[in-house]
Wavefront OBJ file of the C-alpha trace (Angstrom):
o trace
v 85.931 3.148 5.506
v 89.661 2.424 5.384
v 92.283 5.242 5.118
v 96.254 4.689 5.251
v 98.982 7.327 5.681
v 97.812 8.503 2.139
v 95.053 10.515 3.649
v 97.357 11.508 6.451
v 100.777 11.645 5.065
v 103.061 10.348 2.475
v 102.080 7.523 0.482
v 102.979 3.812 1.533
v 105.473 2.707 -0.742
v 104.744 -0.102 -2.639
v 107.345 -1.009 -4.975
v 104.338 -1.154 -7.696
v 103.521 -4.543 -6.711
v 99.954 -5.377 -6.134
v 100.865 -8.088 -3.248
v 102.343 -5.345 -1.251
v 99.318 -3.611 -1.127
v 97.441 -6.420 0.039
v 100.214 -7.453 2.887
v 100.662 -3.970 3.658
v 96.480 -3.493 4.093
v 96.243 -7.243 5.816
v 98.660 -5.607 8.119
v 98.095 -2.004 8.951
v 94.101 -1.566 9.031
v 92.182 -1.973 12.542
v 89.576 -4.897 12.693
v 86.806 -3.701 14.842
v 85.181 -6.127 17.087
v 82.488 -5.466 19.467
v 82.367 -7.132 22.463
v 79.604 -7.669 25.411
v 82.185 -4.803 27.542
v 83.093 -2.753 24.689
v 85.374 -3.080 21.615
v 88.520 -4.983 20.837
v 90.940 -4.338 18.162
v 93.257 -6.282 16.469
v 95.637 -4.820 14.053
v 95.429 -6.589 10.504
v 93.145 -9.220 9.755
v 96.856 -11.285 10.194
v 98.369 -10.376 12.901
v 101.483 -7.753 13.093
v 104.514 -8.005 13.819
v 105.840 -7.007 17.158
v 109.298 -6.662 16.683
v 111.744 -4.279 17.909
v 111.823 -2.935 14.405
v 108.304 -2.929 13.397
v 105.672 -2.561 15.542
v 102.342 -0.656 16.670
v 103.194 2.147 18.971
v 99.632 3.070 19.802
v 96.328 1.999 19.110
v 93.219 4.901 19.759
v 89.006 4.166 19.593
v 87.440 7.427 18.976
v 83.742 7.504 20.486
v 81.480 10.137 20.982
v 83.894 12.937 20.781
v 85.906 10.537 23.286
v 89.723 9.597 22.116
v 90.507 6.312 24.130
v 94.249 4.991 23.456
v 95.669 2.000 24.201
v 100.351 2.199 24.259
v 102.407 -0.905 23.260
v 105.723 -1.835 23.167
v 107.334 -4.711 21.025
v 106.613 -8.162 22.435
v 103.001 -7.153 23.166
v 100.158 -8.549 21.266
v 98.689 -6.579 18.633
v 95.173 -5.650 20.290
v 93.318 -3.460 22.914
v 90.276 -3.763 24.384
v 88.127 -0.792 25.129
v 85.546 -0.843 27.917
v 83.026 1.604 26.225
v 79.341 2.082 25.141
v 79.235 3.868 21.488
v 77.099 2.800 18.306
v 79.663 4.075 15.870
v 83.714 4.247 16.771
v 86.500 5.013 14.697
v 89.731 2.971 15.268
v 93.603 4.211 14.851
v 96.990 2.934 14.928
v 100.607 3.805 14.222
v 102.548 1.765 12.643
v 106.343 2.714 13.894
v 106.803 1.949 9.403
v 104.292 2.475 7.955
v 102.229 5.053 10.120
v 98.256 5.813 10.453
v 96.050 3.868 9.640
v 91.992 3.762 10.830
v 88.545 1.860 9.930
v 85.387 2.608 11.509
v 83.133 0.208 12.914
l 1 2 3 4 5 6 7 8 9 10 11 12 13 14 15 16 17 18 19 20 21 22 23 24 25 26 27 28 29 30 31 32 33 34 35 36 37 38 39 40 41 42 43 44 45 46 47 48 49 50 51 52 53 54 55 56 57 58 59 60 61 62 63 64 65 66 67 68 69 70 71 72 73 74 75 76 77 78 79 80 81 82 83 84 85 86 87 88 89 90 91 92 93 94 95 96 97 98 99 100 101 102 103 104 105
């Protein structure tokens, strides 16, 4: 399950062009990994920019009732890692653009 700031907020604009959607999704959602400590994840399945103007303020793993959140600043790579045991998690980011976005994994 994806959701964008659609299900959160106002719409992501995109200009009514089909490729926007897919660079804005290819962006914005979470890609859950699971990892022998935990979880890792990577924002976009390419990765996003870091830039003083556009970049992921936060990223949060929600686990067993458990919010888990990760803070970044522009420069830093687009990840956390999150030392955890959970079958089922629920990833989150903002986007300092384009807002929330979340998978679960």
């Amino acid at each position: 399950h994806v959701s964008s700031l659609k299900e959160w907020g106002p719409g992501v604009p995109l200009n009514g062009h089909l490729h926007n959607l897919f660079y804005t999704l290819e962006k914005h959602v979470p890609v859950i990994e699971k990892t022998a400590d935990g979880y890792k994840v990577t924002i976009g399945s390419v990765a996003h920019p870091m830039q003083e103007e556009h970049y992921i303020e936060w990223i949060e793993l929600l686990a067993d009732g458990k919010a888990y959140t990760q803070f970044l600043k522009p420069g830093d790579a687009p990840t956390a890692t999150f030392q955890i045991k959970a079958s089922k998690v629920t990833a989150r980011e903002f986007c300092n653009l384009h807002g929330h976005w979340s998978a679960q994994g």
